[in-house]
DSSP file (Angstrom, degrees, kcal/mol; ACC not computed):
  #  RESIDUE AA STRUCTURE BP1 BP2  ACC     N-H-->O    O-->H-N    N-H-->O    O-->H-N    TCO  KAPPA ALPHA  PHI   PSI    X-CA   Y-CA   Z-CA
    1    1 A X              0   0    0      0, 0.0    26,-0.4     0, 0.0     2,-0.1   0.000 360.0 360.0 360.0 165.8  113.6   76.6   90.7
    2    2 A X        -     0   0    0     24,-0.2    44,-0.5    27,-0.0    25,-0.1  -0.425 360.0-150.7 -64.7   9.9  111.1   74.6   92.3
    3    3 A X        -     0   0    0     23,-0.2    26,-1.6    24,-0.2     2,-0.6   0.102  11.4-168.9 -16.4 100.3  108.3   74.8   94.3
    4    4 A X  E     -ab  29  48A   0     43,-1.6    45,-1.8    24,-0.2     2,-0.8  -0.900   6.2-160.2 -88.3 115.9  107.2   72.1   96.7
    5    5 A X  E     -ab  30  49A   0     24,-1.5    26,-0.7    -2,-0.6     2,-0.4  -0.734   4.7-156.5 -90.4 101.1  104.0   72.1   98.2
    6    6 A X  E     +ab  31  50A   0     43,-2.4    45,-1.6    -2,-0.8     2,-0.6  -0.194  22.8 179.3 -70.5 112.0  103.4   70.2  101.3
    7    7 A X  E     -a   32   0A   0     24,-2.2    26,-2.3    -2,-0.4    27,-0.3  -0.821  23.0-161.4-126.3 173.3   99.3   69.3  101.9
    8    8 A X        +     0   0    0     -2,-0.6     2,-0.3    44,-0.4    47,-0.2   0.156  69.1  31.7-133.3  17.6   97.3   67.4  104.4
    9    9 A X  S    S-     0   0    0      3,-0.2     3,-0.2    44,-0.1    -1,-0.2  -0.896  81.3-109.9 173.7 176.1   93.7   66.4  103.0
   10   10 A X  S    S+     0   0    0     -2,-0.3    -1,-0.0     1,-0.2    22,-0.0   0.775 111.4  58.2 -96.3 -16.4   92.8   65.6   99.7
   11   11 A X  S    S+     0   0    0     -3,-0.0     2,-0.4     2,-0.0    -1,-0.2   0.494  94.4  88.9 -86.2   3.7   90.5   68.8   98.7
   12   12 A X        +     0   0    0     -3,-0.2    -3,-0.2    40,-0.0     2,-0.2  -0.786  49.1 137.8 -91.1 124.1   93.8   70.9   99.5
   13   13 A X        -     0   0    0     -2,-0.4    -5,-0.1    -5,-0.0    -2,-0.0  -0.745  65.4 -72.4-149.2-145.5   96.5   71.6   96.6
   14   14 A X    >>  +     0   0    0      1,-0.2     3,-0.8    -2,-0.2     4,-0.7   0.695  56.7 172.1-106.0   3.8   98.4   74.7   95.7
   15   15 A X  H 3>  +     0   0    0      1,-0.2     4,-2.3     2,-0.2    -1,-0.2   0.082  69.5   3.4  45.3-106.9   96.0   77.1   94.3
   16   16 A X  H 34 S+     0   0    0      1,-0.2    -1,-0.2     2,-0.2     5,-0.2   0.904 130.7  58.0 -96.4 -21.3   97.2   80.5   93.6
   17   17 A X  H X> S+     0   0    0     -3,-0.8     4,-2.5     2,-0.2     3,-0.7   0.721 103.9  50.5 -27.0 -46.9  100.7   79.7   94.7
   18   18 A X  H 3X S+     0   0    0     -4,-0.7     4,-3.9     1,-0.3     2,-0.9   0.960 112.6  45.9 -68.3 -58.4  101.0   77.1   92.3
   19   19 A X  H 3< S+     0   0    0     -4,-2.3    -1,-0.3     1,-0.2    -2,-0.2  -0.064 108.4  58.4 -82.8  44.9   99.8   79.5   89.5
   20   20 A X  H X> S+     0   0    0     -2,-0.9     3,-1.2    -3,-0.7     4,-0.8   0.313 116.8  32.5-106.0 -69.1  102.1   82.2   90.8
   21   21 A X  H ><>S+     0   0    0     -4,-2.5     3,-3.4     1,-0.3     5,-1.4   0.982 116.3  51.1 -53.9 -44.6  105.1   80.0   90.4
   22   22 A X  T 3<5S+     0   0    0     -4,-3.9     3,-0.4     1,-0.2    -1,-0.3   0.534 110.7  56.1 -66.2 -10.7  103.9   78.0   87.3
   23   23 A X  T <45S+     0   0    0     -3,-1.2    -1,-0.2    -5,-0.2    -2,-0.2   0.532 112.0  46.2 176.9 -52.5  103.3   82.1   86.0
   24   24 A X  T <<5S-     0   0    0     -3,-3.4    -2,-0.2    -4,-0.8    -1,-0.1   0.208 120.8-110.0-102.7  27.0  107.3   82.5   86.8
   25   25 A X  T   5S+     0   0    0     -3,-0.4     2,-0.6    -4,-0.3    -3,-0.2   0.273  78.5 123.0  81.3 -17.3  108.5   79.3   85.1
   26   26 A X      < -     0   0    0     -5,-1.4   -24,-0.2     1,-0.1   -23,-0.2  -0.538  60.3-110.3-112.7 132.9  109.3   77.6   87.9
   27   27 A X        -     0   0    0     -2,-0.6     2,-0.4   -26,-0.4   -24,-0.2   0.173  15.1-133.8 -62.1 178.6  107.7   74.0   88.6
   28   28 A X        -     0   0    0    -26,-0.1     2,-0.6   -24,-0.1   -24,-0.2  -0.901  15.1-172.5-123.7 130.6  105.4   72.9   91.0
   29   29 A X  E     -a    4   0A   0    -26,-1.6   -24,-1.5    -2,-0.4     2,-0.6  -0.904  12.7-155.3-117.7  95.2  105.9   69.6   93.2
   30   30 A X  E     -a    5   0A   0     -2,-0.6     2,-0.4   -26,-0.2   -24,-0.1  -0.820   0.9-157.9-100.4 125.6  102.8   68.5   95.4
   31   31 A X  E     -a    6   0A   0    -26,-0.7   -24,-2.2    -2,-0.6     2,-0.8  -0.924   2.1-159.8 -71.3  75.1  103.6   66.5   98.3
   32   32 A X  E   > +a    7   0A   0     -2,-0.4     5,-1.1     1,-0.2     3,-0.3  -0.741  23.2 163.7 -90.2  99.9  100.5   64.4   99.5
   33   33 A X  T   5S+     0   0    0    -26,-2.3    -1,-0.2    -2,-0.8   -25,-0.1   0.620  73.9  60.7 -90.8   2.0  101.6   63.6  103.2
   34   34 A X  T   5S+     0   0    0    -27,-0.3    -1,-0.2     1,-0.2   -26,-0.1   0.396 107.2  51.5-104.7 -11.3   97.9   62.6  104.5
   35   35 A X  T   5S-     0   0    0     -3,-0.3    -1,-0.2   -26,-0.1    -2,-0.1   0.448 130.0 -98.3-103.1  -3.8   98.4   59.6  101.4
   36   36 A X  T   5 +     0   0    0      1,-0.1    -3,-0.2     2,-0.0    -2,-0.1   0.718  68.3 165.4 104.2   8.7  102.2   58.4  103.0
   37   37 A X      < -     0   0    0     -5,-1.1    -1,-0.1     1,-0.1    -6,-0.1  -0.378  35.0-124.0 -62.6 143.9  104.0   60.6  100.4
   38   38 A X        -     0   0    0      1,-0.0     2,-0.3    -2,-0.0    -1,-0.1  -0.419  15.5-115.2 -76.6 154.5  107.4   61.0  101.3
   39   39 A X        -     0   0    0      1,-0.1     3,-0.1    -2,-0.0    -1,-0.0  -0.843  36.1-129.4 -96.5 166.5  109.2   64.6  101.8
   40   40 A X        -     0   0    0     -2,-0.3     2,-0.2     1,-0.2    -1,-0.1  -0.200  36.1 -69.6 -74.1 177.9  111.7   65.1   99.3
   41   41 A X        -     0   0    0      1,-0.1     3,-0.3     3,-0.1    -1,-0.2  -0.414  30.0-127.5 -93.3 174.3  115.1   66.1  100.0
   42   42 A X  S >  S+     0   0    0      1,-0.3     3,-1.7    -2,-0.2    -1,-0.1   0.924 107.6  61.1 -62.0 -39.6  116.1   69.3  101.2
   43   43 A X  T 3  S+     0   0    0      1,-0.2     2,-0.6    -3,-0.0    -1,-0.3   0.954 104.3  50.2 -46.8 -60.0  118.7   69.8   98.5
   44   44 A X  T 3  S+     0   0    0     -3,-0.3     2,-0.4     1,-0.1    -1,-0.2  -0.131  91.0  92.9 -88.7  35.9  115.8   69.6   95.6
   45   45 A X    <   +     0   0    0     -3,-1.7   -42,-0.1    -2,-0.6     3,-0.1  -0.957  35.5 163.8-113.4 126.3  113.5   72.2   97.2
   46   46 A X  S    S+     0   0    0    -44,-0.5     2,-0.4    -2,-0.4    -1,-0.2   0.927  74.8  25.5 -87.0 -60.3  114.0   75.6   96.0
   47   47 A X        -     0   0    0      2,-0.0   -43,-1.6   -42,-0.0     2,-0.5  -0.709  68.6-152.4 -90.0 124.6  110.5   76.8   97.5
   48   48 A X  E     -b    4   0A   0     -2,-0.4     2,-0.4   -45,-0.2   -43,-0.2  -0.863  10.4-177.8-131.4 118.4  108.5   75.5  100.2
   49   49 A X  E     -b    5   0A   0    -45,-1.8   -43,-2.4    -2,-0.5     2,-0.5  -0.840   7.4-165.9 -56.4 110.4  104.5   75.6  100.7
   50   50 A X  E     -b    6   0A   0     -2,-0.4     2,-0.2   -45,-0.2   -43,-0.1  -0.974  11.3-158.6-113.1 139.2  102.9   74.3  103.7
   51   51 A X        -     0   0    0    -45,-1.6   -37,-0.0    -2,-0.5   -39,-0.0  -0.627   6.3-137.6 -93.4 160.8   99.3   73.9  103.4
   52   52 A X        -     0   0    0     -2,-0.2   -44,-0.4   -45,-0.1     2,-0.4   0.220  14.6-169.3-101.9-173.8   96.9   73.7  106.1
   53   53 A X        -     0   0    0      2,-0.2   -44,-0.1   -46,-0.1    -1,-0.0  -0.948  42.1 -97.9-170.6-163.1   93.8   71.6  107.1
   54   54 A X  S    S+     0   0    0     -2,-0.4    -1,-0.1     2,-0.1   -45,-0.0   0.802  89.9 102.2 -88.5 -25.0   90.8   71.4  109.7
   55   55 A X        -     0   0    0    -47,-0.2     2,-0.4     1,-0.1    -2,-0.2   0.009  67.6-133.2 -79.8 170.5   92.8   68.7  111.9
   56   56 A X    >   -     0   0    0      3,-0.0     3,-1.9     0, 0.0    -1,-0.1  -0.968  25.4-107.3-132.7 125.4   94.6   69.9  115.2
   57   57 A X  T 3  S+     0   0    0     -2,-0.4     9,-0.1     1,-0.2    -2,-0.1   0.713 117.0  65.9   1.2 -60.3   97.9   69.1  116.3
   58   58 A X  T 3  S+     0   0    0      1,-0.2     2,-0.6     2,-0.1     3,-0.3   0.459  79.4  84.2 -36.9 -17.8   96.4   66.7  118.9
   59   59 A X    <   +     0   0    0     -3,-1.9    -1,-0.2     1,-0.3     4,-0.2  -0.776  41.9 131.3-125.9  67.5   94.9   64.1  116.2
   60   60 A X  S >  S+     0   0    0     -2,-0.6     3,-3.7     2,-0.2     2,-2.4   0.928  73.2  60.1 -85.3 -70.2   98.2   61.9  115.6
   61   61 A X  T 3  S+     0   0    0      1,-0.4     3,-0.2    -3,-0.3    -1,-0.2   0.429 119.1  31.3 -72.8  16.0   95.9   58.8  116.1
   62   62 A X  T 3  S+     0   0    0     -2,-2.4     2,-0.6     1,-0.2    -1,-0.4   0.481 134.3  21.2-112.5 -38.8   94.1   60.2  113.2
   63   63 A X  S X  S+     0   0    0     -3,-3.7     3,-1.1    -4,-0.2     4,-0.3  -0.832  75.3 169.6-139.5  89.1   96.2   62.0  111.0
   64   64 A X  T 3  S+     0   0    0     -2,-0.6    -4,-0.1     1,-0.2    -3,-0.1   0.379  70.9  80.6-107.6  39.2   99.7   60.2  112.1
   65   65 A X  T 3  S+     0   0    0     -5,-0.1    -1,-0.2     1,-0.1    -5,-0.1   0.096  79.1  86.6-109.8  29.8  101.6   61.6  109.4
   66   66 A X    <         0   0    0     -3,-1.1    -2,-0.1     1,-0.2    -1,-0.1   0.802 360.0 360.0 -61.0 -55.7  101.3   64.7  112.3
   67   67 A X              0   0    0     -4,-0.3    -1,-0.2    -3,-0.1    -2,-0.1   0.511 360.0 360.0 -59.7 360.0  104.3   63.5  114.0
């Protein structure tokens, strides 16, 4: 299985998550959407992480991979 982790700013990754899965065999996929990264498709995620940041809902003209 799979793990994707979805992040939003660059100091952000999957931390203890990651090494939970990586722990049970199963790989890790990070998703940089704050660089234009694409999500994958829904068939090839078994697991799904979304990570967080400081930015607010509000701050598309800033962060417009929000929408």
């Amino acid at each position: 299985m799979k793990l994707t982790v979805l992040t939003h700013v660059n100091f952000e990754g999957p931390a203890g998550i990651g090494l939970w899965a990586e722990a049970r065999g199963h790989g890790v996929e990070v998703v940089r959407l704050h660089r234009g990264e694409r999500l994958p498709e829904v068939a090839g995620v078994g697991l799904l992480a979304v990570m967080g940041g400081p930015m607010n809902i509000y701050e598309q003209a800033e962060h417009p991979w929000l929408e």
